[in-house]
BATORDREN-971187 format. One record per residue: y, z, x of N, C-alpha, C in turn; residue in three letters. Coordinates in steps of 0.05 Angstrom, whole numbers, plus 32768, in hexadecimal, padded with zeros to 4 digits. Each point is the difference from the previous one (the first is absolute). Layout:
<nodes>
YZXYZXYZXala...
</nodes>
This chain:
<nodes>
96C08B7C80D4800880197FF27FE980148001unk800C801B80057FE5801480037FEE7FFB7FE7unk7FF27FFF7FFD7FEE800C7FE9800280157FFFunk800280117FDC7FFF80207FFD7FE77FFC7FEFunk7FF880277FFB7FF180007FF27FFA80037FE2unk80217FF87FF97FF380037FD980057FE67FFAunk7FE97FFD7FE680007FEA7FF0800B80027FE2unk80067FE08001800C80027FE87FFE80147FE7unk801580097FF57FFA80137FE97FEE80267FFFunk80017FF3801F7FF4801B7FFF800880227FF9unk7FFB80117FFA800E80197FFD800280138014unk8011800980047FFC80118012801B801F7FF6unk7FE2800D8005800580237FF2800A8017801Eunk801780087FF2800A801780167FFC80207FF2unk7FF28009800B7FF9801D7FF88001801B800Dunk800F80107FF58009801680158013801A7FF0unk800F80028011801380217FEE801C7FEC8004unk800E801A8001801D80008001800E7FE0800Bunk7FF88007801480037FE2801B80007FEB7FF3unk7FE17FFC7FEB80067FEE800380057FFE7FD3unk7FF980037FFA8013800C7FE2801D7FF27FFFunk80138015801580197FF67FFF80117FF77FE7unk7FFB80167FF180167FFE7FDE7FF07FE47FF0unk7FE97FFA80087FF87FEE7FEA800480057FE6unk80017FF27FF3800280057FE17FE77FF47FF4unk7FF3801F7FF47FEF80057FF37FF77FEF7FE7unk80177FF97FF880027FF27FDC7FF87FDC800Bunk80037FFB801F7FFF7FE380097FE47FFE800Eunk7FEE7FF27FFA7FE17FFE800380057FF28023unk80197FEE7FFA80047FFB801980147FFF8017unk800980197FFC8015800C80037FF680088027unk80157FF580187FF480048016800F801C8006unk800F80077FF880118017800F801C7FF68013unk80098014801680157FF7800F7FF87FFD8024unk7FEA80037FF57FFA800280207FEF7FF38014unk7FF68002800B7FEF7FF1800E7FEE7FE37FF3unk7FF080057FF07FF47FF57FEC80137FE37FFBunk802080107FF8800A7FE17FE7800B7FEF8020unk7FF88013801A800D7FEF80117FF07FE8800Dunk7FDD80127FF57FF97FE3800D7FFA7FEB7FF2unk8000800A7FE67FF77FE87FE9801D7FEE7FFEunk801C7FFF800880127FFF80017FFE7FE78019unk7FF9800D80187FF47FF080187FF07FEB7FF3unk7FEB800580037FEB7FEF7FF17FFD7FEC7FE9unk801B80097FF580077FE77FE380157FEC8012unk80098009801D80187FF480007FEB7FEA8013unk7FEE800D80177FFB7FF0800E7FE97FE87FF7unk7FEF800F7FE87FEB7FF27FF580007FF87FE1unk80177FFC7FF77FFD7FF87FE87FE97FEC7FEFunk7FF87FF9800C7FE17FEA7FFD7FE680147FFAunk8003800C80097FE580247FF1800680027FECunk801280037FFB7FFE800D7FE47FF680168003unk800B801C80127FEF80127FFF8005801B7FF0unk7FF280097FF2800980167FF77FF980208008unk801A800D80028004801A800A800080117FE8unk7FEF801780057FFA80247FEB8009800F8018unk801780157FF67FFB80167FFF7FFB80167FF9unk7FE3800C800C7FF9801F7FFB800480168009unk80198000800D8003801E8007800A80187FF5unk7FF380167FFD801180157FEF800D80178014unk801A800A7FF88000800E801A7FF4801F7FF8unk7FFA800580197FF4801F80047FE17FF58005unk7FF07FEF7FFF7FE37FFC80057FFA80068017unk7FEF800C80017FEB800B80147FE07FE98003unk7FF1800280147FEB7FF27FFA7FED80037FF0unk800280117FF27FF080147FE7800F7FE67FE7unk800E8007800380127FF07FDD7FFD7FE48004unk7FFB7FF380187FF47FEE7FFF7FE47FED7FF9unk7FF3801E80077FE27FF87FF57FFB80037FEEunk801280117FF17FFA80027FDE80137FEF7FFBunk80097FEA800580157FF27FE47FF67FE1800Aunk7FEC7FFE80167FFF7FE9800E7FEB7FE87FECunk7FF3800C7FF07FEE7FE57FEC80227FF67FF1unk800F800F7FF380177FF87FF4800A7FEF800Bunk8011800B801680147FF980107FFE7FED8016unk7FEA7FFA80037FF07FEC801D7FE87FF57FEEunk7FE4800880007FEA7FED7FF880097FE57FEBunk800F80137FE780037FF67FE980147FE07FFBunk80108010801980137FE080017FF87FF28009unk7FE07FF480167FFB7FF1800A80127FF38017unk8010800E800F800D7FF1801B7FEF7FFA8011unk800A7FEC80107FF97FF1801A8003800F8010unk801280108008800C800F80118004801F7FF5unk7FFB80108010800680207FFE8010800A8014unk800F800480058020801080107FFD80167FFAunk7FFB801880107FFB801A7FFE80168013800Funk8007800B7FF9801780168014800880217FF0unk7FE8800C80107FFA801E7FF07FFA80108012unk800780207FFE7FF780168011801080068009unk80217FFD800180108012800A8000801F7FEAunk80007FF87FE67FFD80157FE87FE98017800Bunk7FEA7FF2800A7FE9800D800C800D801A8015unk80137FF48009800880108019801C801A7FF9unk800D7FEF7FE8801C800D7FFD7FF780167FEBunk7FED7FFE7FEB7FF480197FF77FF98012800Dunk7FF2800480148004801A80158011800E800Cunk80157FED7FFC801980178008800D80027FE6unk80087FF27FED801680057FEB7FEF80187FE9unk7FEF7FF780047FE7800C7FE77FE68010800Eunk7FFE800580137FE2800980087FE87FF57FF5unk80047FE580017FF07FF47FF07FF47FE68012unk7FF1800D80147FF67FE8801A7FEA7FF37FF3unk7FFF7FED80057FEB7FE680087FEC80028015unk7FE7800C7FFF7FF87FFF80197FF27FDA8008unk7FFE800080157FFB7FE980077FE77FF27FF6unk7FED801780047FE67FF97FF07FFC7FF37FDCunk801880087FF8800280057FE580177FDB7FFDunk800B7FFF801780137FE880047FF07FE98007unk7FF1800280117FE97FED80047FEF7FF57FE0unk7FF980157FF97FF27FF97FEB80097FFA7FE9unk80197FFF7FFB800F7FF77FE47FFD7FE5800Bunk80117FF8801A800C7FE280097FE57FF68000unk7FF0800180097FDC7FF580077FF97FF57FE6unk8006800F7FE37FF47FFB7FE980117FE57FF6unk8012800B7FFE800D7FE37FF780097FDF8015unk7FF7800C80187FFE7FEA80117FE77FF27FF6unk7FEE800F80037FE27FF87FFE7FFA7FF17FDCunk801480097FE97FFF7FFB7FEF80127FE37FFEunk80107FFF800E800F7FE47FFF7FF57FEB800Funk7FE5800A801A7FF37FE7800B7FEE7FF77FE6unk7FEF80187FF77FE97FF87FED80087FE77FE5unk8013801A7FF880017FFA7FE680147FE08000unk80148002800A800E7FE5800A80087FEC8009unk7FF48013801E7FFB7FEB801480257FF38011unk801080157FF3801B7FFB800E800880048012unk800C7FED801480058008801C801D801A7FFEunk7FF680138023800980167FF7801E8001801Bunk8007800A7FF8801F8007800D8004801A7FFFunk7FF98010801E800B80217FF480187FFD8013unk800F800E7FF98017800C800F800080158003unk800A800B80217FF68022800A8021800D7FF3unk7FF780197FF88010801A7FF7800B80018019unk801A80067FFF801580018012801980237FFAunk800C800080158015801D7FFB80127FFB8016unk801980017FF5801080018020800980187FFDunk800980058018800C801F8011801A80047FEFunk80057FFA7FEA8014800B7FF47FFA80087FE3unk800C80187FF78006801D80167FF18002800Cunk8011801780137FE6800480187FEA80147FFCunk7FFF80027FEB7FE3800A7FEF7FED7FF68002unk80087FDF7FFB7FEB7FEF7FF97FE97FF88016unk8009800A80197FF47FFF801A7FEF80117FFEunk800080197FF57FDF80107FF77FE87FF17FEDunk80027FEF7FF57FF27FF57FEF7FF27FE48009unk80068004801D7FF07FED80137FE880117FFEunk7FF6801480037FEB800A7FFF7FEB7FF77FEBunk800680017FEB7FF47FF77FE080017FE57FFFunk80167FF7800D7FFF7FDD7FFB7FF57FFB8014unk7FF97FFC80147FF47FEF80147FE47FFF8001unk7FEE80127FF67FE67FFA7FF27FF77FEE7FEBunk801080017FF280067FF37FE380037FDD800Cunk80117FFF8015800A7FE9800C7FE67FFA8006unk7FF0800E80107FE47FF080137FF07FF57FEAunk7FFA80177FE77FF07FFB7FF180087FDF7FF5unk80137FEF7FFF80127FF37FF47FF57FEF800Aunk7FFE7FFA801D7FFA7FF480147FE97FF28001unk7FF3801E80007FD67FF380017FFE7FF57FE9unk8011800A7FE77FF67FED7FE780077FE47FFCunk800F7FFD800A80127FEB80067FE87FEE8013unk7FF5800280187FEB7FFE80147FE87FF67FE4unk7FF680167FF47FEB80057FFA7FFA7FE77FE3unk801680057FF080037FE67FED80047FE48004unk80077FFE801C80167FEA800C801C7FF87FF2unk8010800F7FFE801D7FF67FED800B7FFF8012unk80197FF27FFD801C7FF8800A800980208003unk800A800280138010801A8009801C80098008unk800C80057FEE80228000800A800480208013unk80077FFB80167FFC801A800D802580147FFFunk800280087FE28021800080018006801A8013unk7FF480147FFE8009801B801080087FF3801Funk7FF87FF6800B80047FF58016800E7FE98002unk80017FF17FEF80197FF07FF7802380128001unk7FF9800E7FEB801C80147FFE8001800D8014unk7FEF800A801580078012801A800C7FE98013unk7FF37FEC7FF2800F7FEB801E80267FFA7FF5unk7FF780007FE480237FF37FF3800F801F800Bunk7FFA801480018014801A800280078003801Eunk7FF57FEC801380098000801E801A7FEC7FFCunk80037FED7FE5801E7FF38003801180107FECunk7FF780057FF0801380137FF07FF5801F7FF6unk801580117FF97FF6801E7FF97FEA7FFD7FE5unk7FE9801180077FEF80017FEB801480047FE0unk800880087FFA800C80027FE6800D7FE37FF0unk80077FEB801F800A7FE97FEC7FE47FF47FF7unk7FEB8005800E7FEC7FF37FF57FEF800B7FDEunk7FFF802180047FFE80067FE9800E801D8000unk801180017FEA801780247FFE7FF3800D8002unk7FEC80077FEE7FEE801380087FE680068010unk7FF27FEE80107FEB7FFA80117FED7FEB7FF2unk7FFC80027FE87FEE7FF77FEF80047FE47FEFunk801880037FED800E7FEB7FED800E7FEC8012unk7FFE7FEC800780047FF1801480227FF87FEBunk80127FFC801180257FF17FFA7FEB7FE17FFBunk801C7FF37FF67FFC7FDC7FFC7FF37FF38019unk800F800F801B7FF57FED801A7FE780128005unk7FF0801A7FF37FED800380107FF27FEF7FE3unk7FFF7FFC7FEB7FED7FEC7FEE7FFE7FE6800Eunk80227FFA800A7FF47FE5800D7FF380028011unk7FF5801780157FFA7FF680147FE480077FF7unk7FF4800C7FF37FE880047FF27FF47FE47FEAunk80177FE880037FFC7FEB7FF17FF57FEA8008unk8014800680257FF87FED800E7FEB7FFF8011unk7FF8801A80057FE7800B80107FE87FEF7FF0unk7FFF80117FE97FE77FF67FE780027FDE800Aunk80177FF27FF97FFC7FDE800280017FFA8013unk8004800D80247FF47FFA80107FE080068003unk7FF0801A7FFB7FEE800380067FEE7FF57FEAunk80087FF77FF07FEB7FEA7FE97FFE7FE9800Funk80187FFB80127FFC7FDB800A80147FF27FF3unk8012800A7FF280117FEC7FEF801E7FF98011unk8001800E8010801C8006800F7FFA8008801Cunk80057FF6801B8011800B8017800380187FF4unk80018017801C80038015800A80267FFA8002unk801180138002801D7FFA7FFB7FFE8002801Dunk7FFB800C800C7FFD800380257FF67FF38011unk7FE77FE77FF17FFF7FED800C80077FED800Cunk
</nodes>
């Protein structure tokens, strides 16, 4: 049997906006949401019930990498997880067009850098980012490759530079919209439908090691 990499009881924290949020309920400390998140802890209780592992979610929607770094001793240091699951910076990108309210990259680097750097120090929890993603629907959303694809690299080298687990989803979903129209994956480019959570479920528990690739 493969060996994975979590141990018994361990925690593992998902932190992010909208995506990954997903109607959690606020009043429930452990409340996963509908989306991605309850799908892999869902996975994970079914295939590993012997962990005992426990799943947080932190996502609020509308966060930017800014609201991250201010809520992160709370919302990350304080709970002490094993694991950190990150998926942030599309907000970064969609404020410049809805709001005139851009993110420059320099300013994106350095929010994500602080609280990366604060979760090696202070914690010591292994890290999981997942890249900001947009599909071509509407066809608006194909301008905002400009703003996002910097944001993406920066993602990258941090990802490189910390050594974390890396879910590469933008490129994941460009590959899922060659079998079906970008919109079944997410209606609006951004909020991923049930099958684009799943496929953002299964990516994550393939690229942790816990699962085959579905294409394998």
């Amino acid at each position: 049997m493969k060996e994975i990499p979590f141990k018994e009881k361990q925690t593992i924290l998902f932190i992010g906006d909208s995506i990954t949020d997903c109607g959690r309920d606020r009043d429930n400390y452990e409340s996963l949401g509908g989306g991605y998140v309850n799908l892999v802890a869902a996975f994970m209780g079914a295939l590993h019930p012997e962990l005992r592992l426990r799943f947080l979610n932190r996502g609020i929607s509308g966060n930017r990498a800014q609201d991250l770094a201010g809520r992160w001793h709370d919302d990350c240091i304080a709970l002490r997880p094993s694991w950190v699951s990150i998926l942030i910076g599309i907000n970064d990108v969609w404020r410049r067009y809805d709001k005139n309210d851009p993110t420059t990259v320099e300013s994106f680097e350095a929010d994500y850098r602080k609280i990366l750097s604060a979760t090696q120090q202070q914690i010591g929890a292994q890290i999981i980012l997942c890249e900001p993603f947009v599909l071509p629907y509407p066809l608006d959303r194909e301008g905002w490759r400009e703003d996002l694809d910097p944001k993406i690299q920066v993602v990258r080298k941090l990802a490189r530079e910390y050594k974390a687990l890396y879910v590469p989803l933008d490129g994941l979903f460009a590959a899922s919209s060659m079998l079906r129209e970008p919109e079944f994956w997410a209606p609006d480019g951004v909020h991923p439908s049930q099958p684009g959570h799943a496929l953002i479920a299964h990516h994550w528990l393939s690229h942790v090691g816990v699962v085959r690739n579905v294409h394998q």
